[in-house]
Biopython code that builds the backbone (N, CA, C, O; Angstrom):
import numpy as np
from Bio.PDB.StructureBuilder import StructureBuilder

atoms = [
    (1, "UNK", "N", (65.537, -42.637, 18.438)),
    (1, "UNK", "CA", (65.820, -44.018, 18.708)),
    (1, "UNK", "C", (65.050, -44.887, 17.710)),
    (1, "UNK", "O", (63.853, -44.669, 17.523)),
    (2, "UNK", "N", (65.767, -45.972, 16.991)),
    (2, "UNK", "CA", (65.120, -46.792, 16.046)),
    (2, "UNK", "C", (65.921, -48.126, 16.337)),
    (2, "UNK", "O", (67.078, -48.457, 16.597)),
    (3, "UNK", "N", (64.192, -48.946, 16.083)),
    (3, "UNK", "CA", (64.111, -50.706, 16.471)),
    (3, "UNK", "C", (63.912, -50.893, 14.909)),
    (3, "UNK", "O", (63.283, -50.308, 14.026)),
    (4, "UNK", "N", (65.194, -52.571, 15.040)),
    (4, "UNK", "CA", (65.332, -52.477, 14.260)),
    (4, "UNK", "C", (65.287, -54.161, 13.999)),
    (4, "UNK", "O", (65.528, -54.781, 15.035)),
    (5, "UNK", "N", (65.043, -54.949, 12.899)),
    (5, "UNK", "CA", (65.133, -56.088, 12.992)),
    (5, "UNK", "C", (66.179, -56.545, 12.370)),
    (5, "UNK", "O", (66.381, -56.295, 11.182)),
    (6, "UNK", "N", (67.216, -57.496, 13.327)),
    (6, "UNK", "CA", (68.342, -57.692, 12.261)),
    (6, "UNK", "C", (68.041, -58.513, 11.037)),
    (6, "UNK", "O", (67.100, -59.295, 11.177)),
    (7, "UNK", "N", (68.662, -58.501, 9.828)),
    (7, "UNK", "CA", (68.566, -59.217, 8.285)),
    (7, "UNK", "C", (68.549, -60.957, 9.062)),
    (7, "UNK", "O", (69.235, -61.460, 9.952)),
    (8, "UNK", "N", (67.645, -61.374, 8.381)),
    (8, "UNK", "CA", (67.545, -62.657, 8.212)),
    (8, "UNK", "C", (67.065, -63.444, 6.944)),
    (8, "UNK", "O", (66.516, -62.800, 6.050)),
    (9, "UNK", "N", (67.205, -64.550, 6.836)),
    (9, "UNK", "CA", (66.690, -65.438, 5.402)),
    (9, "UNK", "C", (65.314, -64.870, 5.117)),
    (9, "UNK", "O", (64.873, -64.448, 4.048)),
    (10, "UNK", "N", (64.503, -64.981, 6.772)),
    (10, "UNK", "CA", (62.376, -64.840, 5.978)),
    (10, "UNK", "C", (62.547, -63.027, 5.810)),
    (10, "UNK", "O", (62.262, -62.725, 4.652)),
    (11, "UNK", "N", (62.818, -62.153, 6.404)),
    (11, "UNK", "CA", (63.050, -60.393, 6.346)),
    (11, "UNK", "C", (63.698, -60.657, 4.589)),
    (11, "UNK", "O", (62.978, -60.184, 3.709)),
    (12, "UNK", "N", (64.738, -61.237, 4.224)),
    (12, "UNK", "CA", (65.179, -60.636, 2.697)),
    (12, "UNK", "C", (64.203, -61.224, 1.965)),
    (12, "UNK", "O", (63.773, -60.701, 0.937)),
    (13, "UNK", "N", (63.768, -62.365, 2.432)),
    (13, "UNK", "CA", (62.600, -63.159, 1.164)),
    (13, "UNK", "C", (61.522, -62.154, 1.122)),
    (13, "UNK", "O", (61.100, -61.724, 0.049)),
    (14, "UNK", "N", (61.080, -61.781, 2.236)),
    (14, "UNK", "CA", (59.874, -61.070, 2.409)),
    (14, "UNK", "C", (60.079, -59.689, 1.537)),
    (14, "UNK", "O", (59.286, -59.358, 0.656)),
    (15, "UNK", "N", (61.245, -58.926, 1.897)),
    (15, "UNK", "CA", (61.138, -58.104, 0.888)),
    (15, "UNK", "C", (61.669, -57.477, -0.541)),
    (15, "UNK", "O", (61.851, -56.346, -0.992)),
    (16, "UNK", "N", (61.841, -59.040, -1.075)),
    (16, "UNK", "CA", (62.327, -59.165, -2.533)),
    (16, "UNK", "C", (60.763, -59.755, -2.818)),
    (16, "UNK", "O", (60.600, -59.625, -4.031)),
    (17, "UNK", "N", (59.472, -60.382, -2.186)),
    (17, "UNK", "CA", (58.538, -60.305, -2.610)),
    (17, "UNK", "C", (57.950, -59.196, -3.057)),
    (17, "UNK", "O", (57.285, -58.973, -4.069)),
    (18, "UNK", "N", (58.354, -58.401, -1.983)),
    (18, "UNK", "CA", (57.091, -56.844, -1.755)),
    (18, "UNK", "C", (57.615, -56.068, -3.089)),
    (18, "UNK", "O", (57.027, -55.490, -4.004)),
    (19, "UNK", "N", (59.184, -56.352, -2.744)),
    (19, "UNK", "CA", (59.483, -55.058, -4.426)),
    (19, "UNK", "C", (59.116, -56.069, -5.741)),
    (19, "UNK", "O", (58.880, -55.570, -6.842)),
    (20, "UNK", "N", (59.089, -57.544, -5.523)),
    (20, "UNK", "CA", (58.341, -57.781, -7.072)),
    (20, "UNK", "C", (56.885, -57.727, -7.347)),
    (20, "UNK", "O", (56.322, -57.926, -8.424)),
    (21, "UNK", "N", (56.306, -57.390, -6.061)),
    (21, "UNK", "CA", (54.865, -57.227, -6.040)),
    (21, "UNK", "C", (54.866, -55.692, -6.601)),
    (21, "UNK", "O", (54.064, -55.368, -7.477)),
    (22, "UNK", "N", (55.788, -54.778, -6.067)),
    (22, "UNK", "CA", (55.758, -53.723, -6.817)),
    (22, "UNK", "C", (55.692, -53.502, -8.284)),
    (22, "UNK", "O", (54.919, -52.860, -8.994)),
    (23, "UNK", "N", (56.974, -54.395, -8.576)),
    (23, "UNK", "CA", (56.987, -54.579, -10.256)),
    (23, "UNK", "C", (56.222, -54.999, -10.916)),
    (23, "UNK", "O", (56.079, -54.713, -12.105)),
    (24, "UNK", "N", (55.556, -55.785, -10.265)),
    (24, "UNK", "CA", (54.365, -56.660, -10.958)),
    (24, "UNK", "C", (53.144, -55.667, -11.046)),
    (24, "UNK", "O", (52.584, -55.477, -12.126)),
    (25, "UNK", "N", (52.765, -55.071, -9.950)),
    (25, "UNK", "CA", (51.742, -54.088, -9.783)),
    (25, "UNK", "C", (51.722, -53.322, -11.060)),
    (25, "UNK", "O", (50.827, -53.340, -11.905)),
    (26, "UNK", "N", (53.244, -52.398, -11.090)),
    (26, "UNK", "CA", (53.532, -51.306, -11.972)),
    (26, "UNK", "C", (53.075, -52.048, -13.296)),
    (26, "UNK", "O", (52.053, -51.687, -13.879)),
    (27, "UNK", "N", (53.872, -53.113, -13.763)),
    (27, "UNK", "CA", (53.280, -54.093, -15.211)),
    (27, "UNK", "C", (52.536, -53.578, -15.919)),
    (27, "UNK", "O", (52.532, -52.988, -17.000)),
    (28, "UNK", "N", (51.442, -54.082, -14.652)),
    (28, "UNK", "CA", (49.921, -54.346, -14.643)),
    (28, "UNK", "C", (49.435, -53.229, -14.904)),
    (28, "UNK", "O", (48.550, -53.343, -15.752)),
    (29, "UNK", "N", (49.685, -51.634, -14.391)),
    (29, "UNK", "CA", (49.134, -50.653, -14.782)),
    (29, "UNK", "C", (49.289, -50.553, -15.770)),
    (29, "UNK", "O", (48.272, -50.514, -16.462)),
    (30, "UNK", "N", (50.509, -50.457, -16.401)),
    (30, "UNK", "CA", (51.049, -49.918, -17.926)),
    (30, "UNK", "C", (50.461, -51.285, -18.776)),
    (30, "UNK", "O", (49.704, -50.668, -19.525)),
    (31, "UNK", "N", (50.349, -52.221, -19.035)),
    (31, "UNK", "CA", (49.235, -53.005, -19.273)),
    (31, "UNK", "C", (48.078, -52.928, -19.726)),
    (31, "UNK", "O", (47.597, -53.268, -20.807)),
    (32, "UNK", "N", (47.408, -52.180, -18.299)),
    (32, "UNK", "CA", (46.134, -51.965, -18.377)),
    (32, "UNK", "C", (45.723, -50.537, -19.077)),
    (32, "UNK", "O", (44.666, -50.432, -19.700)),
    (33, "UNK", "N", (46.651, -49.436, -18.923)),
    (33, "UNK", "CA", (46.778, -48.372, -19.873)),
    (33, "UNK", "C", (46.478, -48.777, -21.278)),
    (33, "UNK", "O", (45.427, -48.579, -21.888)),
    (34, "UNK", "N", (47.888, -49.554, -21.825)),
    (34, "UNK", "CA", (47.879, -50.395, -23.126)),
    (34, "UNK", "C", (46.479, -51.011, -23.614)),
    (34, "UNK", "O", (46.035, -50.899, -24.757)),
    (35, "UNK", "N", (45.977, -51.556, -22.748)),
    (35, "UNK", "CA", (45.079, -52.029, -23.007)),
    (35, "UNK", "C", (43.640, -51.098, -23.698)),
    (35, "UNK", "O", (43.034, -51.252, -24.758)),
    (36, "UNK", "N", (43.458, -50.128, -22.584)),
    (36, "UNK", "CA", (42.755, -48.937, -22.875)),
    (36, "UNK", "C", (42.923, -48.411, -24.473)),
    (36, "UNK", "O", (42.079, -48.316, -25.364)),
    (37, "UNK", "N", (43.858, -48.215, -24.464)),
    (37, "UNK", "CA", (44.560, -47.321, -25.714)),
    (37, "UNK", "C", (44.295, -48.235, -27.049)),
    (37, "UNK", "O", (44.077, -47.751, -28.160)),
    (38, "UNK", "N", (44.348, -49.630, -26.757)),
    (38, "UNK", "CA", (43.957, -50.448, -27.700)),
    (38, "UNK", "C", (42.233, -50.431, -28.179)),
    (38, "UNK", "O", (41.793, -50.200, -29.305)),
    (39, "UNK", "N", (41.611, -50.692, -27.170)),
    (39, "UNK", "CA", (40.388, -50.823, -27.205)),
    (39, "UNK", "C", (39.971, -49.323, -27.950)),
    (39, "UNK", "O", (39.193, -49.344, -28.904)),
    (40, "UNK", "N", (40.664, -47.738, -27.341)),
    (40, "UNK", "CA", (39.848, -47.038, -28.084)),
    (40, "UNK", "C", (40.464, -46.713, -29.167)),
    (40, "UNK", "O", (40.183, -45.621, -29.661)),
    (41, "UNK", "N", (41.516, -47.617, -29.858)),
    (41, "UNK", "CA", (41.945, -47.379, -31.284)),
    (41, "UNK", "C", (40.718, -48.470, -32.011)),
    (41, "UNK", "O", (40.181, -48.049, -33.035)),
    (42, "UNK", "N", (40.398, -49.500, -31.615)),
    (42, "UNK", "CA", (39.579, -50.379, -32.415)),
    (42, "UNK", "C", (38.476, -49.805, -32.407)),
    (42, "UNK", "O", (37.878, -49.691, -33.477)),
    (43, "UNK", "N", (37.889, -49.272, -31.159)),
    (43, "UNK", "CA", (36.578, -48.569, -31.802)),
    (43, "UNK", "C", (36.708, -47.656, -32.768)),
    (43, "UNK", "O", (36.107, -47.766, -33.836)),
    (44, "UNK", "N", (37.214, -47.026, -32.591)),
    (44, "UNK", "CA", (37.814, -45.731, -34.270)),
    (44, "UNK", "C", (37.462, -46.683, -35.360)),
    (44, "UNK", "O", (36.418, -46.752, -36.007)),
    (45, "UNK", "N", (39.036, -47.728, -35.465)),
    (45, "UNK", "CA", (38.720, -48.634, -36.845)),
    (45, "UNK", "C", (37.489, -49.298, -36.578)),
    (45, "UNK", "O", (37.277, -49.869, -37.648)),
    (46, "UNK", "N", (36.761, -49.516, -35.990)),
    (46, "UNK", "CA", (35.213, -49.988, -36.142)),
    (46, "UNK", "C", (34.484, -49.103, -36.814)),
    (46, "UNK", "O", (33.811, -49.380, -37.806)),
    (47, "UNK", "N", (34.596, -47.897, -36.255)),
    (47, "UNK", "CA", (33.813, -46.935, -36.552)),
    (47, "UNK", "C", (33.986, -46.953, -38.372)),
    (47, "UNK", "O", (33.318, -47.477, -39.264)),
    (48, "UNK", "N", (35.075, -46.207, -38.362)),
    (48, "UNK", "CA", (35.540, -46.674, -39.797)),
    (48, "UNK", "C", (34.913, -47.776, -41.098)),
    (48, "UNK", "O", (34.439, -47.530, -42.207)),
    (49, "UNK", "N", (35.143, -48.918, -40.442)),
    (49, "UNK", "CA", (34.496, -50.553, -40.825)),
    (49, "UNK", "C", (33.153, -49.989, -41.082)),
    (49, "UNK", "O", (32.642, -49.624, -42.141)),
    (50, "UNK", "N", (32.869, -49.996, -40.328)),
    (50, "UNK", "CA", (31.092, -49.706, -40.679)),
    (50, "UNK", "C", (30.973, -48.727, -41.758)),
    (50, "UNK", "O", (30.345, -49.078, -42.758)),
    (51, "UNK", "N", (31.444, -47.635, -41.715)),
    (51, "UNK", "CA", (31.195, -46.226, -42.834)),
    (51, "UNK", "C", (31.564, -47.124, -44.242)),
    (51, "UNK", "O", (30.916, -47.060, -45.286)),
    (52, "UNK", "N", (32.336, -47.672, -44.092)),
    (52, "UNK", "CA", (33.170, -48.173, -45.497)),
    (52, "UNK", "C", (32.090, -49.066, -45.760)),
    (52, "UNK", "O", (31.408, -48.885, -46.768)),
    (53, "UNK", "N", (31.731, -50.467, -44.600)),
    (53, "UNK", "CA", (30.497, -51.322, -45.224)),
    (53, "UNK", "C", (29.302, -51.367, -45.852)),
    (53, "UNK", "O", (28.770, -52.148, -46.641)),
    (54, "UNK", "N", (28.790, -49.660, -44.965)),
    (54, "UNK", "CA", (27.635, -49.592, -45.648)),
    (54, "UNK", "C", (27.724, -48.752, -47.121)),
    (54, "UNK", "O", (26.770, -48.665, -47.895)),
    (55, "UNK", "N", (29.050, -48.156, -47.352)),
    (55, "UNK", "CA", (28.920, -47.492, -48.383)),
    (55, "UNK", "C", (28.935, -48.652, -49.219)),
    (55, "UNK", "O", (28.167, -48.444, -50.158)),
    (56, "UNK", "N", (29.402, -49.644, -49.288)),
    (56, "UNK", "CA", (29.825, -50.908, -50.573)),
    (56, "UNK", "C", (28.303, -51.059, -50.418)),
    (56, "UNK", "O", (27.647, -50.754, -51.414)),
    (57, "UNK", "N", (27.460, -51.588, -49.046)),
    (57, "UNK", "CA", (26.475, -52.049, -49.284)),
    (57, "UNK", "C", (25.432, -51.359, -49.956)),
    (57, "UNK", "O", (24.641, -51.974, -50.673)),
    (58, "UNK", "N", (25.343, -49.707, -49.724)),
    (58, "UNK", "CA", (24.879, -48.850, -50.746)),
    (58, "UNK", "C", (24.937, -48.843, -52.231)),
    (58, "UNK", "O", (24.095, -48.589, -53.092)),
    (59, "UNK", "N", (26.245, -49.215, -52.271)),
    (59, "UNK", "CA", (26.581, -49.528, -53.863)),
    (59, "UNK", "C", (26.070, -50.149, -54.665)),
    (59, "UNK", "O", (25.642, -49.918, -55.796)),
    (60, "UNK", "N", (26.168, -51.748, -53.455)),
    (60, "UNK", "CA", (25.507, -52.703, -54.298)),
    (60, "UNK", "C", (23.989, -52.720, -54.310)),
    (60, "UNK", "O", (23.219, -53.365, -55.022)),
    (61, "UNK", "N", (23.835, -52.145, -53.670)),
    (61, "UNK", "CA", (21.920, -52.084, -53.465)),
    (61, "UNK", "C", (22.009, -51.156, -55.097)),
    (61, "UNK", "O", (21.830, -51.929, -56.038)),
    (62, "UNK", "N", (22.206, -49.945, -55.452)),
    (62, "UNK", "CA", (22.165, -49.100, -56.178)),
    (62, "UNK", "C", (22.233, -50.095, -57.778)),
    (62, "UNK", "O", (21.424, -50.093, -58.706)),
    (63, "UNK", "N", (23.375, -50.787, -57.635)),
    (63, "UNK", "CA", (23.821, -51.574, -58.782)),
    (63, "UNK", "C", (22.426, -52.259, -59.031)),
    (63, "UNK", "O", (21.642, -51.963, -59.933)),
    (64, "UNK", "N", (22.238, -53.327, -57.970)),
    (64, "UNK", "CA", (20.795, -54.151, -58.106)),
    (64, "UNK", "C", (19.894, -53.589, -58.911)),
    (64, "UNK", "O", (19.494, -53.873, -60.040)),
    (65, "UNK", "N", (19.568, -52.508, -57.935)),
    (65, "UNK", "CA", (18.456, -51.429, -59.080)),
    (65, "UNK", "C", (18.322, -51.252, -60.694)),
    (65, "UNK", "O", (17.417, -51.412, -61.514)),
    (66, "UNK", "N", (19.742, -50.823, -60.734)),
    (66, "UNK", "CA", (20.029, -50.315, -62.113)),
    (66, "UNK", "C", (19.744, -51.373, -62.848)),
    (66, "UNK", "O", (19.140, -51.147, -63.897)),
    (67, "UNK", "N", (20.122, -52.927, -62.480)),
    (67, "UNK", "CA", (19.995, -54.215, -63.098)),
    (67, "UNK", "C", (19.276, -53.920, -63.606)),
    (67, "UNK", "O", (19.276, -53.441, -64.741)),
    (68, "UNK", "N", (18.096, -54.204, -62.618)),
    (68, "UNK", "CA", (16.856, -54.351, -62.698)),
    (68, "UNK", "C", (15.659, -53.616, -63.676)),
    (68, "UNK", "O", (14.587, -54.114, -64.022)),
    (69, "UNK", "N", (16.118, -52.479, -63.951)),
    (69, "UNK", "CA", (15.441, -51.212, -64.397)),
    (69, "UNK", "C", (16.575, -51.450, -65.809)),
    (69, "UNK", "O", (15.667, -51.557, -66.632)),
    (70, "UNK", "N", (17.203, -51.526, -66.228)),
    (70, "UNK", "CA", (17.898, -51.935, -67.508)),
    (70, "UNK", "C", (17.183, -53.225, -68.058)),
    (70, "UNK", "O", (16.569, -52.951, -69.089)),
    (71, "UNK", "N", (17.083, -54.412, -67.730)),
    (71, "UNK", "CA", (16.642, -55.540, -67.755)),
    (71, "UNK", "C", (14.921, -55.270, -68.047)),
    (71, "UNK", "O", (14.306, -55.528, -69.082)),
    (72, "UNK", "N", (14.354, -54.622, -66.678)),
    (72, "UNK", "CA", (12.986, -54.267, -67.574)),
    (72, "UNK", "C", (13.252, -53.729, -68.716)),
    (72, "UNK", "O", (12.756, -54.434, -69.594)),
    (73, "UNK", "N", (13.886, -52.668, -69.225)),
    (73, "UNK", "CA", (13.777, -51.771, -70.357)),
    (73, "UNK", "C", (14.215, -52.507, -71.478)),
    (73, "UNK", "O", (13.704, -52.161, -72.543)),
    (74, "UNK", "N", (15.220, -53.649, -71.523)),
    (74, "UNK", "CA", (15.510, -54.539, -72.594)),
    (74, "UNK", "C", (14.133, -55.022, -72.986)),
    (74, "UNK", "O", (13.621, -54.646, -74.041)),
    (75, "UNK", "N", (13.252, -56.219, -71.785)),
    (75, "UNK", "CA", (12.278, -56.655, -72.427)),
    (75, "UNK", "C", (10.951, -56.023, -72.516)),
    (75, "UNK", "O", (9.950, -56.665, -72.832)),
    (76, "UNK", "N", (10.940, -54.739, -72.231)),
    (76, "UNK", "CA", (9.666, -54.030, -72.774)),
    (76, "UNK", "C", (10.385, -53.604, -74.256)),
    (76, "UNK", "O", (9.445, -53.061, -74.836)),
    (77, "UNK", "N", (11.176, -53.575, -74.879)),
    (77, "UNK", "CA", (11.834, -53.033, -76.107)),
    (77, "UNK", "C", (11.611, -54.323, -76.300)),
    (77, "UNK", "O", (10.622, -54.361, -77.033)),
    (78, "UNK", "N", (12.014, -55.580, -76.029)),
    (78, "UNK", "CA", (11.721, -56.648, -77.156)),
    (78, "UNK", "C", (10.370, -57.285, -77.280)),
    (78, "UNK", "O", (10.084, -57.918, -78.296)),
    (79, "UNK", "N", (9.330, -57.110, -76.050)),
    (79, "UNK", "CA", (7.990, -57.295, -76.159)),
    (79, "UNK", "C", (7.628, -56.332, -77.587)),
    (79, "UNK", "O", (7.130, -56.942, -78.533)),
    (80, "UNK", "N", (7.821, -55.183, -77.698)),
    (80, "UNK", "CA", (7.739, -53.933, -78.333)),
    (80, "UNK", "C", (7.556, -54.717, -79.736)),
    (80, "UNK", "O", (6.690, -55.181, -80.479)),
    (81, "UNK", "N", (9.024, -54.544, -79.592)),
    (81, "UNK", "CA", (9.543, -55.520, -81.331)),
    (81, "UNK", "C", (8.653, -56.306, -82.172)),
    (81, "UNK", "O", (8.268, -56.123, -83.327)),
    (82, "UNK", "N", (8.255, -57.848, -80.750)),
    (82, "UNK", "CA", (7.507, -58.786, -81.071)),
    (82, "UNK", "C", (6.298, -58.171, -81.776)),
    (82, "UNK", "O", (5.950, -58.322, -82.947)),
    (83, "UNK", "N", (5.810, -57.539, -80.935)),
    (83, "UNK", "CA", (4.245, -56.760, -80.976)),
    (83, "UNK", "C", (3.997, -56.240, -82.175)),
    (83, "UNK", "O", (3.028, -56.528, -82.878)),
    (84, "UNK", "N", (5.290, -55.078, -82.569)),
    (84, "UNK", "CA", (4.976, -54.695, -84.315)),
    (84, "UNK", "C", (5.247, -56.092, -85.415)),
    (84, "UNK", "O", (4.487, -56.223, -86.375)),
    (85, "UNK", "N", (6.310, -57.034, -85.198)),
    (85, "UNK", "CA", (6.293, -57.924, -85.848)),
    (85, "UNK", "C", (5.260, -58.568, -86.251)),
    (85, "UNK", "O", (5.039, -58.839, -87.432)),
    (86, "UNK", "N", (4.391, -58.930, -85.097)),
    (86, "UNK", "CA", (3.075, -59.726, -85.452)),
    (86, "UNK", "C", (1.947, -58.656, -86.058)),
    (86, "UNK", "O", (0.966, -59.094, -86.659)),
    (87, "UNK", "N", (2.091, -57.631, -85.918)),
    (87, "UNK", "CA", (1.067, -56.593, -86.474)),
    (87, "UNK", "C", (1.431, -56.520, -87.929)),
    (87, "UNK", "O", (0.566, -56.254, -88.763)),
    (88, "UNK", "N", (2.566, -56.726, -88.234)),
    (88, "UNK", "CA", (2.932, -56.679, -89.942)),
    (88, "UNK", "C", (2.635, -57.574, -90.709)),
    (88, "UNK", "O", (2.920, -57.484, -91.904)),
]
sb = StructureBuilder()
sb.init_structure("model")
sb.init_model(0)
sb.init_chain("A")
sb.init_seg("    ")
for serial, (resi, resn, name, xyz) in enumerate(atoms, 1):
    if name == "N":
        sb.init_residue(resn, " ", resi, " ")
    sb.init_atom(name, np.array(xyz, "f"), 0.0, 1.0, " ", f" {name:<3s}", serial, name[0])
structure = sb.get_structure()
């Protein structure tokens, strides 16, 4: 034996809410999946970002150096120069 409520206006409203609350629910998971999947693709390319930054920044540190150590060696060679010049 089954009770039953006959169809009325508030019974169909009520449950064309519940199944878009369903749909909406479902969305929201696949959404929030998406979401996931995003976040651990950017950490990767973060990860990435960084390896690549510090290698440039390695680079340029390295470059600096070399400047630097070229640049001394120019003017100890032209101190040099001066030095026998005035001795002659």
């Amino acid at each position: 034996m089954y009770a039953s409520v006959p169809p009325n206006e508030i019974n169909t409203l009520t449950a064309q809410i519940a199944e878009q609350q369903r749909v909406l629910d479902a969305r929201e998971a696949a959404l929030r999946e998406r979401e996931i999947a995003a976040r651990e693709y950017e950490n990767n390319t973060a990860d990435y970002s960084t390896y690549i930054f510090s290698a440039i920044l390695f680079l340029i540190i390295v470059l600096l150096f070399v400047n630097y150590v070229m640049d001394w060696t120019r003017m100890r060679q032209l101190q040099q120069l001066q030095y026998e010049e005035k001795i002659i």
